[in-house]
C-alpha positions as semicolon CSV with decimal commas, in nm:
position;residue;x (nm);y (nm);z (nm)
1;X;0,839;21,760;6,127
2;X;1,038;21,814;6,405
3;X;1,288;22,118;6,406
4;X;1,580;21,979;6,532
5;X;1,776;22,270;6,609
6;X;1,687;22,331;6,922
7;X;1,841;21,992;7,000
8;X;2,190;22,091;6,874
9;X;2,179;22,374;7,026
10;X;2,124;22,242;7,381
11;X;2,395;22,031;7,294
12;X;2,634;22,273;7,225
13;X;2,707;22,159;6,900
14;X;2,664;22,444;6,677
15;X;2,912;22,713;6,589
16;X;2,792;22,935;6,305
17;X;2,546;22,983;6,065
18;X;2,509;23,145;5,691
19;X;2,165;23,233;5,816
20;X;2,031;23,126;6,164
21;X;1,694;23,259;6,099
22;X;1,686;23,069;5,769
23;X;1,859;22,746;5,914
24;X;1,523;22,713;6,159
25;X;1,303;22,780;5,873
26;X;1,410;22,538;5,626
27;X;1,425;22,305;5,906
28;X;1,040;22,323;5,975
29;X;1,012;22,118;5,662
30;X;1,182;21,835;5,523
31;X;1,523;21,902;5,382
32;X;1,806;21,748;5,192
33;X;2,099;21,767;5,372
34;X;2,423;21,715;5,306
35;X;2,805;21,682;5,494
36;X;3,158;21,575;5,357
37;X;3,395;21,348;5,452
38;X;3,737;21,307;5,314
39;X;3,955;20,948;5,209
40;X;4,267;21,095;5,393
41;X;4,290;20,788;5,582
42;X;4,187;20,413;5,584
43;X;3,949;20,486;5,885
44;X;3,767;20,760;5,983
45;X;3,835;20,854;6,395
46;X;3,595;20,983;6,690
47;X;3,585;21,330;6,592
48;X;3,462;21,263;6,251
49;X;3,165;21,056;6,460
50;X;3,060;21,414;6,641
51;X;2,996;21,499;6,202
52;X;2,849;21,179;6,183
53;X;2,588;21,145;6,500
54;X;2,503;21,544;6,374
55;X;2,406;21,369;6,047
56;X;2,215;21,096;6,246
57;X;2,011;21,385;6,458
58;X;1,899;21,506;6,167
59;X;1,803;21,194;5,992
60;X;1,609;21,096;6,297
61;X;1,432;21,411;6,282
62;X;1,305;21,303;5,918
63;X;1,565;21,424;5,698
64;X;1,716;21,297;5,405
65;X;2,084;21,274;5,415
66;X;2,379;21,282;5,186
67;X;2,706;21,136;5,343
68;X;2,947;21,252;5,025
69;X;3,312;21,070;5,036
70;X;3,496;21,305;4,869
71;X;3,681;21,075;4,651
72;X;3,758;21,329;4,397
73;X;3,847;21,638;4,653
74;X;4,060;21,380;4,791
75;X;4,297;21,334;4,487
76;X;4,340;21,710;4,537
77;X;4,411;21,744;4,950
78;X;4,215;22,021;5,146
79;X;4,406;22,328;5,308
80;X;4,188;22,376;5,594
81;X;4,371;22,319;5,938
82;X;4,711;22,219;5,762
83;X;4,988;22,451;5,790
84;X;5,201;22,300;5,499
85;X;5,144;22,085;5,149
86;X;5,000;21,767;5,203
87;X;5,106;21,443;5,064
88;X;4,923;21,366;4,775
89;X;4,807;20,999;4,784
90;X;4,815;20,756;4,494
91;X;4,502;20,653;4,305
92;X;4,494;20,308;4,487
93;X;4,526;20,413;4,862
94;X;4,276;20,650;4,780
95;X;4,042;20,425;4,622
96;X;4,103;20,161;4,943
97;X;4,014;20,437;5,160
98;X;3,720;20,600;5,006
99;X;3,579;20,243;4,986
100;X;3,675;20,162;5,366
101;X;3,507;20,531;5,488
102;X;3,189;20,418;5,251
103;X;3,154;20,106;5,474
104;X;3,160;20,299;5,810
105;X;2,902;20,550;5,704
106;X;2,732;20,249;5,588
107;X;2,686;20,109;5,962
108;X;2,576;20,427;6,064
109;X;2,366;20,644;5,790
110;X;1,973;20,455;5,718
111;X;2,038;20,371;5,375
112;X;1,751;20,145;5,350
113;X;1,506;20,442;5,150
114;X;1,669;20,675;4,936
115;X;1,398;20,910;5,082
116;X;1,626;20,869;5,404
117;X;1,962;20,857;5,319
118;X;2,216;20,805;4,996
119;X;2,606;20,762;4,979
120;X;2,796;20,969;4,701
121;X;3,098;21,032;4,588
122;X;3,209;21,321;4,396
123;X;3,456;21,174;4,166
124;X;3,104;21,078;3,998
125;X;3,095;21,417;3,889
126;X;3,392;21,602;3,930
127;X;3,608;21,387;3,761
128;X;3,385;21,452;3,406
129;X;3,483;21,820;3,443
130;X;3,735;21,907;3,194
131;X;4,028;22,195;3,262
132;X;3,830;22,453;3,002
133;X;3,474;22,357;3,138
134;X;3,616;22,405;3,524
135;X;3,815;22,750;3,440
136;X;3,502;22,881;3,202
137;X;3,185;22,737;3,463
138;X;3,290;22,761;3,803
139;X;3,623;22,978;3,777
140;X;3,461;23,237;3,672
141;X;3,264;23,316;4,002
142;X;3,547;23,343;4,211
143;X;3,734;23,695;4,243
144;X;4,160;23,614;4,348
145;X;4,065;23,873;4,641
146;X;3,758;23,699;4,736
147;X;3,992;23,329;4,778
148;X;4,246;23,505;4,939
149;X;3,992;23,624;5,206
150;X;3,961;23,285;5,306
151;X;4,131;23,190;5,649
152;X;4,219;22,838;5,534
153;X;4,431;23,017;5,228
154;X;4,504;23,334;5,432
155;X;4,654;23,107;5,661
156;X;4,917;22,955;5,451
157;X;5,048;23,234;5,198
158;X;5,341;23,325;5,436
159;X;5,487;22,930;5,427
160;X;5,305;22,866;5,071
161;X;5,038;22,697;4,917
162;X;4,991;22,525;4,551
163;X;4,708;22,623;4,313
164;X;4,680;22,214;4,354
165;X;4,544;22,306;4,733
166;X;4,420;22,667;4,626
167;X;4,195;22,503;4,421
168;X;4,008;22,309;4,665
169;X;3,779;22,533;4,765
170;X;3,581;22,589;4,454
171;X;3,570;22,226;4,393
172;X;3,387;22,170;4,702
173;X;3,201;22,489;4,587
174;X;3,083;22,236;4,262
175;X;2,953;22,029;4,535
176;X;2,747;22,193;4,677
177;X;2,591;22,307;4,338
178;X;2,584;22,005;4,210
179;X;2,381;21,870;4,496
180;X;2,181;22,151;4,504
181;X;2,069;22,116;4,109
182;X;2,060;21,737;4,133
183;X;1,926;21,639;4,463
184;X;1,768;21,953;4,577
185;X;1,993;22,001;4,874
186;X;1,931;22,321;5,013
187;X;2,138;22,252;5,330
188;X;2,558;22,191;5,440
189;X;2,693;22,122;5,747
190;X;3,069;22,076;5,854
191;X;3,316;22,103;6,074
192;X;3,371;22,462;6,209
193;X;3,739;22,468;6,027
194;X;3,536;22,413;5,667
195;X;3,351;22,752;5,714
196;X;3,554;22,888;5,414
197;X;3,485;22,573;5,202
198;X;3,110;22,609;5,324
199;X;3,063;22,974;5,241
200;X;3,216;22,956;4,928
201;X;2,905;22,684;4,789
202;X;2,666;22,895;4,905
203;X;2,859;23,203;4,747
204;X;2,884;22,993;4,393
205;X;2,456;22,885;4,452
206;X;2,345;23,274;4,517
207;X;2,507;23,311;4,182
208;X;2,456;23,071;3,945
209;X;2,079;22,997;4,116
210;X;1,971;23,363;4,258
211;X;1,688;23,263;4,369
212;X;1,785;22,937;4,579
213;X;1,699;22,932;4,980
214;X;2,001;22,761;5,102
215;X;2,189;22,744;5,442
216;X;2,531;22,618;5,576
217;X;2,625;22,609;5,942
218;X;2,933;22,450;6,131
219;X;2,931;22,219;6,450
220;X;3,258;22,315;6,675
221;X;3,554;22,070;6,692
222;X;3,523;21,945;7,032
223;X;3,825;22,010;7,270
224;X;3,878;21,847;7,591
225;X;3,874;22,091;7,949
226;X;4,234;22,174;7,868
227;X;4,141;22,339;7,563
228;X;4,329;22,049;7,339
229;X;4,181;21,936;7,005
230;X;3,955;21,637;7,076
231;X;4,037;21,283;6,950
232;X;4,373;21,221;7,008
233;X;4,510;20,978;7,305
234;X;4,878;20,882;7,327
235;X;4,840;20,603;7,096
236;X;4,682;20,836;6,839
237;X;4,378;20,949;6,706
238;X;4,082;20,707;6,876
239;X;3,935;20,548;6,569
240;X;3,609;20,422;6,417
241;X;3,802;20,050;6,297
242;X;3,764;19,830;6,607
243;X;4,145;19,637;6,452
244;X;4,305;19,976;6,459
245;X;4,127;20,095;6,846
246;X;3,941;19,858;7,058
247;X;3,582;19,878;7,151
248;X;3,794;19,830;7,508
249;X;4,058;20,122;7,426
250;X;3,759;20,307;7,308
251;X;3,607;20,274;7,669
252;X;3,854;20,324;7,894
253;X;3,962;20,627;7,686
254;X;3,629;20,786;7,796
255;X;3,574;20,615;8,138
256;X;3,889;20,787;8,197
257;X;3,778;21,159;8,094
258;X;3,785;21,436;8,317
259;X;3,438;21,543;8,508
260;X;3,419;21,841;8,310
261;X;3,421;21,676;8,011
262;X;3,223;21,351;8,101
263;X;2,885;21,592;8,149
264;X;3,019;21,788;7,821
265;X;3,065;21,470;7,598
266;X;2,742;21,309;7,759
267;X;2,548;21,608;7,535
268;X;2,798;21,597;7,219
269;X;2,799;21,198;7,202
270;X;2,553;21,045;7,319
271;X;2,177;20,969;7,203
272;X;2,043;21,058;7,528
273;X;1,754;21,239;7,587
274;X;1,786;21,602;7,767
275;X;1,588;21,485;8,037
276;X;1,810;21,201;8,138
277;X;2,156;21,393;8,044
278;X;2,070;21,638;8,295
279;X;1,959;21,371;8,584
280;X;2,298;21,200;8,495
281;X;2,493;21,483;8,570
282;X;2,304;21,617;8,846
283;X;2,365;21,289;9,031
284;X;2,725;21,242;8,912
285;X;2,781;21,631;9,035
286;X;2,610;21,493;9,399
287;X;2,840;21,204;9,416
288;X;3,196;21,287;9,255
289;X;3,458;21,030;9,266
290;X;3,180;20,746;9,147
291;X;3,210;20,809;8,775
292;X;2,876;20,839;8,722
293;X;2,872;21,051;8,403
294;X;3,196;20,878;8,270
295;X;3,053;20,511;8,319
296;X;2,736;20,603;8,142
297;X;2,929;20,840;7,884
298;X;3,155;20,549;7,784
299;X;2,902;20,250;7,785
300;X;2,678;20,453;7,523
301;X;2,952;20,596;7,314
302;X;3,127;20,238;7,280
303;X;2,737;20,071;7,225
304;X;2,680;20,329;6,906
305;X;3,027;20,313;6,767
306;X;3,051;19,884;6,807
307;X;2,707;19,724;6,926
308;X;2,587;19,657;7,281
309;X;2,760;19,301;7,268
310;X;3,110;19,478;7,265
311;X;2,978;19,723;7,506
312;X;2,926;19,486;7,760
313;X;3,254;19,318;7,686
314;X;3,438;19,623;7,744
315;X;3,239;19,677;8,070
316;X;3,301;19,349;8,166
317;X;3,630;19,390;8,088
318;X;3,703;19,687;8,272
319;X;3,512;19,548;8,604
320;X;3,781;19,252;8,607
321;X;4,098;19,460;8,597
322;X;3,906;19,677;8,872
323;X;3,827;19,409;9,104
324;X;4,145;19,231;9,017
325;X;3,951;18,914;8,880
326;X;4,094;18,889;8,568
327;X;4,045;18,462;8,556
328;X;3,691;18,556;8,349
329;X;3,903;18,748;8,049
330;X;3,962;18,512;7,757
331;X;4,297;18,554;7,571
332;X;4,238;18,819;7,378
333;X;4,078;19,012;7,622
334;X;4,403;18,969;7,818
335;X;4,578;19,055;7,559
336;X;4,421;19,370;7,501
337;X;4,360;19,470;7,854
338;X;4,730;19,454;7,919
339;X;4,815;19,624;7,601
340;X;5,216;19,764;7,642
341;X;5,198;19,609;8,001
342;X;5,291;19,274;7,818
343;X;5,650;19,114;7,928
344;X;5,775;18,772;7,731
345;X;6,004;18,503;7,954
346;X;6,182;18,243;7,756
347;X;6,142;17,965;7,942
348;X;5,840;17,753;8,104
349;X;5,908;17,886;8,489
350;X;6,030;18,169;8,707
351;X;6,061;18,252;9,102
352;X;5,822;18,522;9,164
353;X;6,098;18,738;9,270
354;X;6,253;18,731;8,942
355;X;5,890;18,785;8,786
356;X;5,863;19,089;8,968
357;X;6,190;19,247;8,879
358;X;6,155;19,119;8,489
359;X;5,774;19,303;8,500
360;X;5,959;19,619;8,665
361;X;5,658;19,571;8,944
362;X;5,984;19,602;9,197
363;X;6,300;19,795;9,157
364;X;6,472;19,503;9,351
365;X;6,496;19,168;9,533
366;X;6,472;19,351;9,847
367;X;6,188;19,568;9,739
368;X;5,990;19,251;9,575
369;X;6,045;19,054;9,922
370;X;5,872;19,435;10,080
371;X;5,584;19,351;9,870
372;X;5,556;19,022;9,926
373;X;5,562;19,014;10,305
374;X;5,319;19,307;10,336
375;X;5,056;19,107;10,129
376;X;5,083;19,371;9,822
377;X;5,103;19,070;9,568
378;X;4,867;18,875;9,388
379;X;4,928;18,646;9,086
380;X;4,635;18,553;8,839
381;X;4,409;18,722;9,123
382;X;4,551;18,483;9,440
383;X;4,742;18,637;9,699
384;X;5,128;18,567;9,733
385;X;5,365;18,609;9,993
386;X;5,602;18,322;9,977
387;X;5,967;18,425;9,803
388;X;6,026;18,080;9,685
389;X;5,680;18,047;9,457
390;X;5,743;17,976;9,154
391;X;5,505;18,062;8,820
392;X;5,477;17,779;8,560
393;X;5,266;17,666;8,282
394;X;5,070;17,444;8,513
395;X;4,975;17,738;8,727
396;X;4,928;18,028;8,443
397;X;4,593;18,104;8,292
398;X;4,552;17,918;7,913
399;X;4,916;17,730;8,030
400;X;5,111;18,061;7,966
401;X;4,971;18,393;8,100
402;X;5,049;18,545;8,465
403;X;4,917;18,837;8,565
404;X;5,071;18,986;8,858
405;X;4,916;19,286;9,005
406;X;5,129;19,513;9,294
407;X;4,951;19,693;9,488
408;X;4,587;19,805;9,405
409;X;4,697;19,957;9,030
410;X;5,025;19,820;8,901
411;X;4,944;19,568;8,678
412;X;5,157;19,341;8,442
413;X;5,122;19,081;8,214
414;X;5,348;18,844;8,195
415;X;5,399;18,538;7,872
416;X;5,594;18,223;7,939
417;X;5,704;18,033;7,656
């Protein structure tokens, strides 16, 4: 068996344990181990993956797995992180979610042998809990003083919480327990802002099962150089659904990453061995300004999340916009490439001067005719310099895209009718 701890550690994913001593113990044999994920949305995003790839490590290191969607804790909304009430969701989006987060795990968790891996959902269970059973069982074990110790309630009695959200943390207490007794899951992991949620299981095990050997630890949220919460771009949160962020989006969001955080995220995200992380960096730290870590980084990050094909798409992708060859991109890949660099003109042909002024690639006709004569345009990757060209179906790439670069990195795209 081997004890994969090490691993995590190197990789700086690991924030706190229950029991460190105990962690690397239990780890020396093969475990049950278990981490939550909640239906709060229709897609689960790229910090949820660090969770997921943590869940992967330990697969690959022979044990069995429980990826829980917590379609039950989800009815009920957890505390942790939020500083006000959260919207409760109706029984239908949260059914269409847990569903949609089941199928992404799916792609990623070995679910072939239950001896590997198994999906669950705790609405399985916690739903058959009646009010008396859940007051007289499990509320029991929990002191007021004890909840109320709890940062993620702590944190909220000055603006308020509900005993809806006060609540959550002994549910997910149950679930641990409940693995524990079913599945003989001695092990939880989370994210380091579920400590209180983790602690509390183990709390409700020690007393209900004195005798039980079980563990919890917490892998950090990952923050970018500036100190910022990883995961969110200025479209939004970078998700796991390709339709809501592109394999391409997904990419360049990493290609574009500082150097600090390219060797950083090679360790968090990537299935790399230690060996080869550290020649990566050591050469990208020898040649800055080539990208080395970030090109490698985002290649292997996009290949896990959507498939080498996709990969190589957004590679290929990103090469043409580089070069300024974009005649191999297909529509959509245009499309997508020039996502909110997109211009419409109603009508079937335009003078390139008014093409640059409607693409805002020149403030004026005086500045466009700059451009033009100092051979700083180029129209589907062809140089122009002559004020009376004009751009027309016959002459745009599938009969109605021009794409009219200025320069070496103002780009446009612009849609005849």
């Amino acid at each position: 068996m081997n004890n994969v701890l090490d691993d995590l550690l190197y990789r700086g994913l690991i924030k706190d344990f229950s029991n460190q001593e105990l962690m690397h113990e239990l780890l020396n044999t093969k475990q049950t181990i278990y981490c939550g994920f909640d239906p709060s949305a229709s897609s689960m995003h790229v910090g949820n993956y660090v969770m997921i790839s943590l869940l992967m490590r330990l697969q690959r290191a022979g044990h069995k797995i429980i990826a829980l969607v917590g379609g039950a804790t989800g009815m009920i909304g957890d505390p942790s992180g939020k500083s006000k009430e959260r919207n409760l969701q109706d029984k239908e989006t949260l059914y269409k979610n847990t569903q949609a987060i089941k199928e992404q795990l799916e792609k990623f968790i070995d679910l072939s042998d239950p001896n590997k891996g198994i999906l669950l959902n705790n609405y399985d269970w916690l739903s058959k809990i009646s009010l008396l059973d859940m007051l007289r069982d499990y509320g029991k074990y929990f002191s007021i003083n004890y909840l109320l110790s709890k940062d993620i309630i702590a944190s909220r009695l000055e603006s308020g919480i509900s005993f809806t959200e006060f609540s959550y943390n002994i549910l997910q207490a149950i679930d641990y327990l409940h693995l524990y007794k079913n599945y003989d899951c001695h092990i939880q992991i989370g994210g380091s802002d579920q400590w209180g949620n983790l602690t509390s299981g183990l709390e409700l095990i020690r007393k209900v099962e004195p005798d039980a050997k079980c563990s919890v630890m917490t892998c950090h949220l990952i923050t970018r150089a500036d100190g910022k919460k990883f995961g969110k771009s200025e479209q939004g949160a970078l998700f796991l659904n390709k339709e809501l962020t592109s394999p391409y989006q997904l990419y360049q969001y990493f290609y574009n990453v500082t150097d600090d955080d390219a060797c950083k995220y090679l360790k968090v995200f990537t299935f790399l061995e230690k060996e080869e992380i550290e020649k990566i960096i050591k050469e990208h730290l020898s040649n800055l300004g080539q990208r080395i870590a970030q090109k490698v980084l985002a290649y292997e990050i996009c290949k896990d999340i959507h498939g080498k094909e996709e990969a190589d798409n957004a590679v290929m992708m990103s090469n043409s916009l580089f070069s300024g060859d974009v005649t191999k991109l297909n529509e959509k890949q245009l499309l997508e490439v020039f996502n909110g660099l997109t211009y419409e003109y109603d009508g079937k042909r335009i003078n390139i001067l008014d093409a640059l002024l409607l693409t805002k690639s020149a403030s004026s006709k005086r500045e466009a005719r700059q451009f033009l004569s100092s051979n700083a345009v180029s129209v589907n990757s062809n140089k122009i310099n002559d004020e009376t060209y004009t751009l027309d179906t016959s002459n745009a790439l599938y009969n109605k895209y021009i794409v009219i670069r200025r320069g070496k990195k103002v780009y446009s795209l612009l849609c005849l009718k």
